[in-house]
C-alpha beads as a LAMMPS data file, in Angstrom:
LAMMPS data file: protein, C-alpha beads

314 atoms
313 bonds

1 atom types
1 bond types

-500.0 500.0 xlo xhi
-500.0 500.0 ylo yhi
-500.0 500.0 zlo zhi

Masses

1 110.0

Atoms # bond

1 1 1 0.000 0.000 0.000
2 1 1 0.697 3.719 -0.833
3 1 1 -0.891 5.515 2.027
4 1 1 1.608 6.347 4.220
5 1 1 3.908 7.875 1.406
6 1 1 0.660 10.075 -0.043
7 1 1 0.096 11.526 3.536
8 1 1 3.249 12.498 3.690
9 1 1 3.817 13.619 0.330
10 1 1 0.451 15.641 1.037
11 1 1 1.646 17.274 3.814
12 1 1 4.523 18.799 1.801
13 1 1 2.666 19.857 -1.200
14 1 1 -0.672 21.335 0.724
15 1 1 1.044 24.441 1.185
16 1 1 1.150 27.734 0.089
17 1 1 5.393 27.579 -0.093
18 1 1 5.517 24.331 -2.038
19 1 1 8.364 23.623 -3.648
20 1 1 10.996 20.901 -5.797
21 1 1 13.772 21.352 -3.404
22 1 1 11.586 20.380 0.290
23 1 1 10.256 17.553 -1.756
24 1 1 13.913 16.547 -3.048
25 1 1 15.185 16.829 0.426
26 1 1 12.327 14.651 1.969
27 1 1 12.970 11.781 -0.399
28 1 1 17.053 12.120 0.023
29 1 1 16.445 11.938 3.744
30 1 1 13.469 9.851 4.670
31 1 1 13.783 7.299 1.563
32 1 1 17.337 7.221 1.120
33 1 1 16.831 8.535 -3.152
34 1 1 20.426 8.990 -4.453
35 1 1 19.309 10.679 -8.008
36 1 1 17.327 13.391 -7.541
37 1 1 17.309 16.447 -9.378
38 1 1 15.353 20.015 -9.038
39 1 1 15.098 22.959 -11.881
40 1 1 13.286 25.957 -11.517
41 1 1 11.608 26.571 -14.741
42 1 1 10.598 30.255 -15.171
43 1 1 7.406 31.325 -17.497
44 1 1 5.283 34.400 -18.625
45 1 1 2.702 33.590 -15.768
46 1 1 5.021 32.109 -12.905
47 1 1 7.354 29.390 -12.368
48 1 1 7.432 26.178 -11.180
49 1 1 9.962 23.671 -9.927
50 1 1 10.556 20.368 -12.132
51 1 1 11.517 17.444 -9.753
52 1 1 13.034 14.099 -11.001
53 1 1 13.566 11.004 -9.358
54 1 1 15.362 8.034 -11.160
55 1 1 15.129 4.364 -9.220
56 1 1 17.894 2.307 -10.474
57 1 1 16.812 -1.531 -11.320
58 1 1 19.139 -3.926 -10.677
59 1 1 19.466 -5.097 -14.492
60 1 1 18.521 -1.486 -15.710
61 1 1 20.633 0.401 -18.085
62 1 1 22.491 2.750 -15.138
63 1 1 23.754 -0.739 -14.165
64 1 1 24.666 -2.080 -17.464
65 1 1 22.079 -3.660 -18.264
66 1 1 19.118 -4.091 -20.877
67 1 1 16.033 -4.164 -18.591
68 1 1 13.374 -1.174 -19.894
69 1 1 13.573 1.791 -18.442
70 1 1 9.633 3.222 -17.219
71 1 1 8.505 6.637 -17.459
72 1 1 5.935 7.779 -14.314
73 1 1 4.894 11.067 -15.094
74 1 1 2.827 13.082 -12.820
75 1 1 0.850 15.824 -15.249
76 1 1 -0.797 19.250 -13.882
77 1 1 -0.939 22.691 -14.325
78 1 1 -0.619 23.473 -10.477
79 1 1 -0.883 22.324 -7.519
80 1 1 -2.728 25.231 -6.137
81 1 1 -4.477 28.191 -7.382
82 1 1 -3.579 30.805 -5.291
83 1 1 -4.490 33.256 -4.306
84 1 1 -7.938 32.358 -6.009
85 1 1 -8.217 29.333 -4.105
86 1 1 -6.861 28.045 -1.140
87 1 1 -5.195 24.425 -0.213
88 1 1 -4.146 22.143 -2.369
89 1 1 -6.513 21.575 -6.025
90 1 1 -7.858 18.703 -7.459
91 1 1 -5.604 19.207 -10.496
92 1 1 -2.497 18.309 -8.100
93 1 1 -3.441 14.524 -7.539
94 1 1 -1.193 13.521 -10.344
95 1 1 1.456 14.746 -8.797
96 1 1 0.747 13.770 -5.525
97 1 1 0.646 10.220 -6.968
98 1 1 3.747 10.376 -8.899
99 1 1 5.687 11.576 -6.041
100 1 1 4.051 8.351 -3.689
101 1 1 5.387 5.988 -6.173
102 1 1 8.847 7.083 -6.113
103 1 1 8.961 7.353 -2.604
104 1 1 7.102 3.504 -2.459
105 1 1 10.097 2.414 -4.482
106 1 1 12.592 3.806 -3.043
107 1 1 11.480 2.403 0.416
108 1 1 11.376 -1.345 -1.588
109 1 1 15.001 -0.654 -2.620
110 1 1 15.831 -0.042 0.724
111 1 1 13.908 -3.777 2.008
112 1 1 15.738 -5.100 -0.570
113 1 1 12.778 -5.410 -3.487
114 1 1 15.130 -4.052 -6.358
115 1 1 12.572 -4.128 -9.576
116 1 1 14.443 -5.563 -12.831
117 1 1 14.451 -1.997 -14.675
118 1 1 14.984 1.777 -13.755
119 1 1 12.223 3.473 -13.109
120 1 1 12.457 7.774 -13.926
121 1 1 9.581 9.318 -11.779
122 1 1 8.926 13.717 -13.040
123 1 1 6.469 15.916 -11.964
124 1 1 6.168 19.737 -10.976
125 1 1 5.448 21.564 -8.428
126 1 1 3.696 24.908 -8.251
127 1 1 1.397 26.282 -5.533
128 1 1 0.366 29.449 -7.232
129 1 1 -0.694 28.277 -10.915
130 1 1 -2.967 30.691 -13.035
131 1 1 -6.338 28.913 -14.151
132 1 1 -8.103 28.545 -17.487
133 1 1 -11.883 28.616 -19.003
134 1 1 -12.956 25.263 -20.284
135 1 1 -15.898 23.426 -20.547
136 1 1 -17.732 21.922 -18.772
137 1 1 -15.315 23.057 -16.170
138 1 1 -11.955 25.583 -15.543
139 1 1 -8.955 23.784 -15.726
140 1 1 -6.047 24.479 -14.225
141 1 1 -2.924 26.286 -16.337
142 1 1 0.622 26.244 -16.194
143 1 1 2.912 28.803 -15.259
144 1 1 4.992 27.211 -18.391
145 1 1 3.818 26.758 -21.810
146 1 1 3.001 22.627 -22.451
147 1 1 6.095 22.490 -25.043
148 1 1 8.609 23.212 -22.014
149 1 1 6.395 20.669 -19.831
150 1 1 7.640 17.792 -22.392
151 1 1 11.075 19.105 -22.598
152 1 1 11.645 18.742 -18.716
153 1 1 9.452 15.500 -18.138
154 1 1 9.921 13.023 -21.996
155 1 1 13.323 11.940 -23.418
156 1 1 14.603 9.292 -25.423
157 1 1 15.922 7.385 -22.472
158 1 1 12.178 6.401 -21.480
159 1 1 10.867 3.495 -23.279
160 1 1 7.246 3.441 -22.164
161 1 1 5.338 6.370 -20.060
162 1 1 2.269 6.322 -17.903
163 1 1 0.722 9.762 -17.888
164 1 1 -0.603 10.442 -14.316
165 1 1 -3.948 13.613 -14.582
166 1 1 -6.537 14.216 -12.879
167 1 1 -9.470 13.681 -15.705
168 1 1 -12.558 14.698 -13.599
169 1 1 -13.672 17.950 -15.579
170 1 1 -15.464 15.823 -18.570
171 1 1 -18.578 14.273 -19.014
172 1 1 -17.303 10.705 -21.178
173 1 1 -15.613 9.242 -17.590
174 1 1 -18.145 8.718 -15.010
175 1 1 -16.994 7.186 -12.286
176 1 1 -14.619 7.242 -9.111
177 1 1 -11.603 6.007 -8.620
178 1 1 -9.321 5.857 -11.516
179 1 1 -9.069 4.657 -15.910
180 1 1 -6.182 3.856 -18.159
181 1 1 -6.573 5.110 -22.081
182 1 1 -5.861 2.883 -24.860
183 1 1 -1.997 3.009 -25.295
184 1 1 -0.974 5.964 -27.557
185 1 1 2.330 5.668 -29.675
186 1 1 3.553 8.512 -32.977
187 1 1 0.165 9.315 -33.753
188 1 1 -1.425 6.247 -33.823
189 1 1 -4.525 5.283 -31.139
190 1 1 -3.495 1.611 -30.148
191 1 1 -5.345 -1.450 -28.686
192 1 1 -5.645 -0.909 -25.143
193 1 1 -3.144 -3.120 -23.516
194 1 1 -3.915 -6.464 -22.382
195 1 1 -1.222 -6.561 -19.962
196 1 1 -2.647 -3.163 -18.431
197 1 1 -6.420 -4.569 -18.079
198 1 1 -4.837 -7.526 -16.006
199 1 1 -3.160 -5.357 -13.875
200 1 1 -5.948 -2.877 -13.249
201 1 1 -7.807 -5.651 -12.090
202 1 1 -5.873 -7.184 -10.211
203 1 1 -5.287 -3.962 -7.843
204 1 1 -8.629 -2.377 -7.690
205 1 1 -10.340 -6.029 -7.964
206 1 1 -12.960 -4.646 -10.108
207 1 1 -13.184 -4.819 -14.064
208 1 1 -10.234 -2.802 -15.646
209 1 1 -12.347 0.510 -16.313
210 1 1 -10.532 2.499 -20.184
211 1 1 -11.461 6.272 -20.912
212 1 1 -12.188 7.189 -24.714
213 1 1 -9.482 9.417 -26.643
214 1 1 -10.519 11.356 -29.926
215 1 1 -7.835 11.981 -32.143
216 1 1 -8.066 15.802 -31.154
217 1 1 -6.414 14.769 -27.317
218 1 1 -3.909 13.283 -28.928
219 1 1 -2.361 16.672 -30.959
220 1 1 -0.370 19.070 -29.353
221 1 1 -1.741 22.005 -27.292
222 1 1 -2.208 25.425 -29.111
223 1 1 -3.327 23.845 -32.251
224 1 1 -6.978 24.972 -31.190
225 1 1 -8.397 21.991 -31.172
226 1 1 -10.537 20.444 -28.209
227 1 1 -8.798 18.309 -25.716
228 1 1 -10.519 16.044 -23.020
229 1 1 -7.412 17.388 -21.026
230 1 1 -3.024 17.221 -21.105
231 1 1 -2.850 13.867 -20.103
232 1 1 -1.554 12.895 -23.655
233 1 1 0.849 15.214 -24.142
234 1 1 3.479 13.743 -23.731
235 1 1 2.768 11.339 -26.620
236 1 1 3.423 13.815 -29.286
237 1 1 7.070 14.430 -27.615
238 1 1 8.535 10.608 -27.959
239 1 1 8.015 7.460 -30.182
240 1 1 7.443 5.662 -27.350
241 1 1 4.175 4.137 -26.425
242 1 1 2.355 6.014 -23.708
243 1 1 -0.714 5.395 -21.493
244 1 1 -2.623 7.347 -19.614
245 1 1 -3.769 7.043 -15.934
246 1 1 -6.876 9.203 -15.105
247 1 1 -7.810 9.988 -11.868
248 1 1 -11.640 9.942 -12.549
249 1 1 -15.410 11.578 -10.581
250 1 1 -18.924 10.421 -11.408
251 1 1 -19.310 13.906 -11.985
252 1 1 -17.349 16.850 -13.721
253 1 1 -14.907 18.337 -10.984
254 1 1 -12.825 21.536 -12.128
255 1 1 -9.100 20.754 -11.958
256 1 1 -9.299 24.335 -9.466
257 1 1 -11.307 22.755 -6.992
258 1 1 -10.117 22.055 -3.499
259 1 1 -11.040 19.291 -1.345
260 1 1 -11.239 16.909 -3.854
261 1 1 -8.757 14.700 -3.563
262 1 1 -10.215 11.119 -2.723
263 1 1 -7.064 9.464 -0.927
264 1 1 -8.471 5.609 -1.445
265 1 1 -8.086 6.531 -5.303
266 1 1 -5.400 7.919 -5.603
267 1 1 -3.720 5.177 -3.556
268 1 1 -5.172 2.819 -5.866
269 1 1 -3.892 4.488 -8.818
270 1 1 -0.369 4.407 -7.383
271 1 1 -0.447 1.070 -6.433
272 1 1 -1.307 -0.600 -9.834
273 1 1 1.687 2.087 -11.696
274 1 1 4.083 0.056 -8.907
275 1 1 3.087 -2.767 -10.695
276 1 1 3.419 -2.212 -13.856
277 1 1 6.818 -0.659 -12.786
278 1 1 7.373 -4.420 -11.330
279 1 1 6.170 -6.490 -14.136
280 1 1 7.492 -3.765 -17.154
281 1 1 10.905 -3.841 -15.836
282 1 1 11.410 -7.513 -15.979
283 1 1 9.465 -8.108 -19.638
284 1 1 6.318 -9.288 -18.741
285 1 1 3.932 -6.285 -19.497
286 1 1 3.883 -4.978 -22.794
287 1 1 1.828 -1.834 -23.631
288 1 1 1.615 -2.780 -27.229
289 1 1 1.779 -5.591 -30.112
290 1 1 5.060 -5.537 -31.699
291 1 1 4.187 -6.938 -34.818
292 1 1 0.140 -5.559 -35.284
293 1 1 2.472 -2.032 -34.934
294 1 1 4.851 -3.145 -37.845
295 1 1 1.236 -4.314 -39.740
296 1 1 0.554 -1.218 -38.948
297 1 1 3.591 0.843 -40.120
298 1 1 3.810 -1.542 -43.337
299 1 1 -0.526 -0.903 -44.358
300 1 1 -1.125 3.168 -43.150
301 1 1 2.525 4.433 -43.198
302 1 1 3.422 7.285 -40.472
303 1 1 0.916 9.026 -38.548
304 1 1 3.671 11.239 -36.679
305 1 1 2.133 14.355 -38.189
306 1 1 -0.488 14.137 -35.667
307 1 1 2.548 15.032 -33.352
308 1 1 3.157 18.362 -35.079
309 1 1 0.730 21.631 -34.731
310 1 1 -0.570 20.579 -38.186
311 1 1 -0.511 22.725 -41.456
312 1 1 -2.461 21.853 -44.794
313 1 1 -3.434 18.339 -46.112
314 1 1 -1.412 16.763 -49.044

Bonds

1 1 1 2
2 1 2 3
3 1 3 4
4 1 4 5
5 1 5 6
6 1 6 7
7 1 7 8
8 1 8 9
9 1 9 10
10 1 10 11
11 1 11 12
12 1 12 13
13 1 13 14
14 1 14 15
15 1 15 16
16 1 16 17
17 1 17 18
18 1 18 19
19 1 19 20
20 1 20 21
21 1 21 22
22 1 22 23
23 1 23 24
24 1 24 25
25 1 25 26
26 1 26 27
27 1 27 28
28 1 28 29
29 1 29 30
30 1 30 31
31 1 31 32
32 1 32 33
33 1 33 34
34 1 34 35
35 1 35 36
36 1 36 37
37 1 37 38
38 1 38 39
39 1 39 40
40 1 40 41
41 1 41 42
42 1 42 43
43 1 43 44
44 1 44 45
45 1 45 46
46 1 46 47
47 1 47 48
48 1 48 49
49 1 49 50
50 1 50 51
51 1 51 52
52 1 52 53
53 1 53 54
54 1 54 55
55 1 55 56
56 1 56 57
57 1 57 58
58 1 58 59
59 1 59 60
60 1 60 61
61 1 61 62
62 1 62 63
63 1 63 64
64 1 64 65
65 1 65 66
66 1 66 67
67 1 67 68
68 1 68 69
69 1 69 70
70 1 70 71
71 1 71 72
72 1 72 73
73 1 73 74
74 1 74 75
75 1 75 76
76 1 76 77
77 1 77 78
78 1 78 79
79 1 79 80
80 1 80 81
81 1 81 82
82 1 82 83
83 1 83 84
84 1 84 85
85 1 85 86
86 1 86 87
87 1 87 88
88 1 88 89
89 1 89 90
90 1 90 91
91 1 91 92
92 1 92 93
93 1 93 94
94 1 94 95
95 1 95 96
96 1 96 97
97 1 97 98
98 1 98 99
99 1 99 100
100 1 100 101
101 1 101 102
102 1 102 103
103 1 103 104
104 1 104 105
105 1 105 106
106 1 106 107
107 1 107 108
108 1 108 109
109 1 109 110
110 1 110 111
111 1 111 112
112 1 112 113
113 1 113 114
114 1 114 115
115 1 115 116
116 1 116 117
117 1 117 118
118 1 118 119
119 1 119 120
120 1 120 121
121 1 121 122
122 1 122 123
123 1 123 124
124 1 124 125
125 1 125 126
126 1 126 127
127 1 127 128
128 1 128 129
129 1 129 130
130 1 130 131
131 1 131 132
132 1 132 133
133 1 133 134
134 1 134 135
135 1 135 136
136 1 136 137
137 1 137 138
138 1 138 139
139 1 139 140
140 1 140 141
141 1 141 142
142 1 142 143
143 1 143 144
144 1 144 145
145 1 145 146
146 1 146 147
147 1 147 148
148 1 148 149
149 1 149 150
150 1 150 151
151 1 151 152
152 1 152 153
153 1 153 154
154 1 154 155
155 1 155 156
156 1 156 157
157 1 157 158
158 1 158 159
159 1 159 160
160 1 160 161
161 1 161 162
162 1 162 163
163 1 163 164
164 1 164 165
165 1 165 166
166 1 166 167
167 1 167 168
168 1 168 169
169 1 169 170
170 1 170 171
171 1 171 172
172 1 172 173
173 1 173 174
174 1 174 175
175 1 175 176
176 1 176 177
177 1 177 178
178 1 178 179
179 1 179 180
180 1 180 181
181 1 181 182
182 1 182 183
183 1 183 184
184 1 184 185
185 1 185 186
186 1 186 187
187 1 187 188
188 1 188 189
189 1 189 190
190 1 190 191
191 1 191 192
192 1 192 193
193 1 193 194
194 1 194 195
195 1 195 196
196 1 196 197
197 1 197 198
198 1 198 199
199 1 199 200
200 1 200 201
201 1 201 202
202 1 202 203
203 1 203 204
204 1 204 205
205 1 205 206
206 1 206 207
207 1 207 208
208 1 208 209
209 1 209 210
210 1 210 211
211 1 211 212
212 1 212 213
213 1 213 214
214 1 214 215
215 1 215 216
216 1 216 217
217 1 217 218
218 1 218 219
219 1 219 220
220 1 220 221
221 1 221 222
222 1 222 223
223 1 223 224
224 1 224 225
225 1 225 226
226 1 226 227
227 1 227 228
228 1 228 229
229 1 229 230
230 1 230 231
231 1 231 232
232 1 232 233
233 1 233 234
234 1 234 235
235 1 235 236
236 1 236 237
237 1 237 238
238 1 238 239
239 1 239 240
240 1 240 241
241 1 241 242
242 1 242 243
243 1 243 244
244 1 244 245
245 1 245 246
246 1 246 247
247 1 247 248
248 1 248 249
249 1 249 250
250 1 250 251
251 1 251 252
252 1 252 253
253 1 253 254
254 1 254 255
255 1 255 256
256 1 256 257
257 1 257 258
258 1 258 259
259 1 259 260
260 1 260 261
261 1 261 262
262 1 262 263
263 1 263 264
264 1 264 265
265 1 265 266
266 1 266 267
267 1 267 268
268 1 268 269
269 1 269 270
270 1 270 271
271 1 271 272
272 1 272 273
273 1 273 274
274 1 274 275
275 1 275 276
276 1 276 277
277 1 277 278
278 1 278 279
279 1 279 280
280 1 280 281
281 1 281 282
282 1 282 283
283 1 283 284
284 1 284 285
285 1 285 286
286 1 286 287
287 1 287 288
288 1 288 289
289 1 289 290
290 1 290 291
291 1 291 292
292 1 292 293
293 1 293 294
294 1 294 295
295 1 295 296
296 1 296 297
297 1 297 298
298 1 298 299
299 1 299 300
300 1 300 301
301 1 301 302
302 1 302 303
303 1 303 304
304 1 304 305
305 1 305 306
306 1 306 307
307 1 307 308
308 1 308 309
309 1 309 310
310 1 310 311
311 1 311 312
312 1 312 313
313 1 313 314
């Protein structure tokens, strides 16, 4: 279980003075990380502190070895909206769960559960970001345009990515606790992973539970297109396959509401991304079909111009 890292992870990010280098410091001292870094990332409406953690797998590539390295990224705008709202906003929880899973992994390291693979856990952290009219709800913005977002958070070394958001201001997920999208890879809307569905069952014990993507949510930001909400983004920054992990309400919940973080789902959200940190690392969890991709590849060609801002048809 994840609960007593999110408490204390909460603690440190429900605050007005919120910041990358108190939540480095935490995980150096309480959870023994060795790799952390912390870059203050300065934009037209703010700034915001970009926090990586890397957990080295025993067979991983820091180590020599060929294991796959996992991508957790936790995607917001902010964790707060002051000074329009006070405490800590809904649009934080992805965050808040990234952070719980590196901090759960580090404390397995330190038991002596080493997974297979490294694992790279990003997020940011910003207490005062600006909001943004949407429908049906605000979301939350960032201080730092979505382009920079990807620069910090998706690189080459990464060779899957779940997407951690909080998905709640929509009316095409309707229910609590948390979905996974169909697996997302250079412009192309995959199969949703088998693998995935297993695993989402296993930890909540329910049916696996998948949110629809258009091909709109998929495109970059700024294109002026509708998007359900970032949690895609970073697909159209790396080839690599990525999956989201929503963070779902019955009913539409703006990203800039407080008190609305549901701690049962967001600790079962973190608990099936440790798993399929567990099972990616050593092979057995694939978030796509090898060869239906290179059927895929040989019969439509490249879709990576879906990755692009977009510009006439040919």
């Amino acid at each position: 279980m994840l609960l007593k890292q999110l408490l204390e992870l909460y603690e440190l990010v429900d605050r007005s003075d919120a910041n990358g280098s108190a939540v480095a410091d935490f995980l150096i001292g309480t959870y023994g990380a060795t790799d952390v870094t912390v870059q203050t990332v300065k934009g037209e409406r703010g700034s915001t502190d970009f926090v990586s953690i890397r957990i080295t797998g025993s067979e991983g590539r820091v180590n020599g070895g060929s294991a796959p390295t996992l991508g957790v990224l936790g995607r917001l705008g902010g964790l707060g909206a002051r000074p329009e709202v006070i405490g800590m906003v809904s649009d934080g929880d992805g965050a808040l769960v990234a952070l719980a899973v590196a901090a759960k992994l580090l404390d397995m390291e330190a038991k002596g559960d080493t997974l297979p693979g490294d694992v790279v856990v990003r997020t940011h952290i910003c207490p005062d970001a600006p909001t943004l009219p949407h429908e049906p709800t605000p979301f939350m913005d960032s201080p730092v345009d979505m382009s920079v977002v990807n620069s910090m958070e998706v690189d080459g070394e990464l060779d899957a990515i779940l997407s951690i958001d909080t998905t709640k201001g929509n009316r095409v997920i309707n229910r609590r606790g948390f979905a996974i999208s169909p697996t997302v890879r250079s412009g192309y809307i995959l199969r949703t992973s088998e693998d995935l569905l297993d695993l989402m069952a296993t930890t909540t014990g329910q049916l696996p539970q998948v949110f629809p993507l258009t091909q709109q949510d998929i495109t970059p930001y700024g294109n002026g297109l509708h998007h359900l909400n970032s949690i895609l983004q970073p697909a159209v920054a790396t080839g690599a396959p990525v999956v989201g992990v929503a963070l779902v309400t019955e009913t539409a919940v703006a990203g800039c509401a407080s008190g609305a973080s549901h701690y049962p789902d967001l600790e079962e959200a973190g608990r099936f991304v440790v798993e399929v940190a567990k099972a990616f690392g050593r092979g057995a969890c694939r978030f796509y079909d090898p060869d239906e991709w290179a059927l895929l590849q040989r019969l439509y060609g490249s879709q990576e111009r879906f990755q692009t801002s977009g510009g006439n048809a040919s």
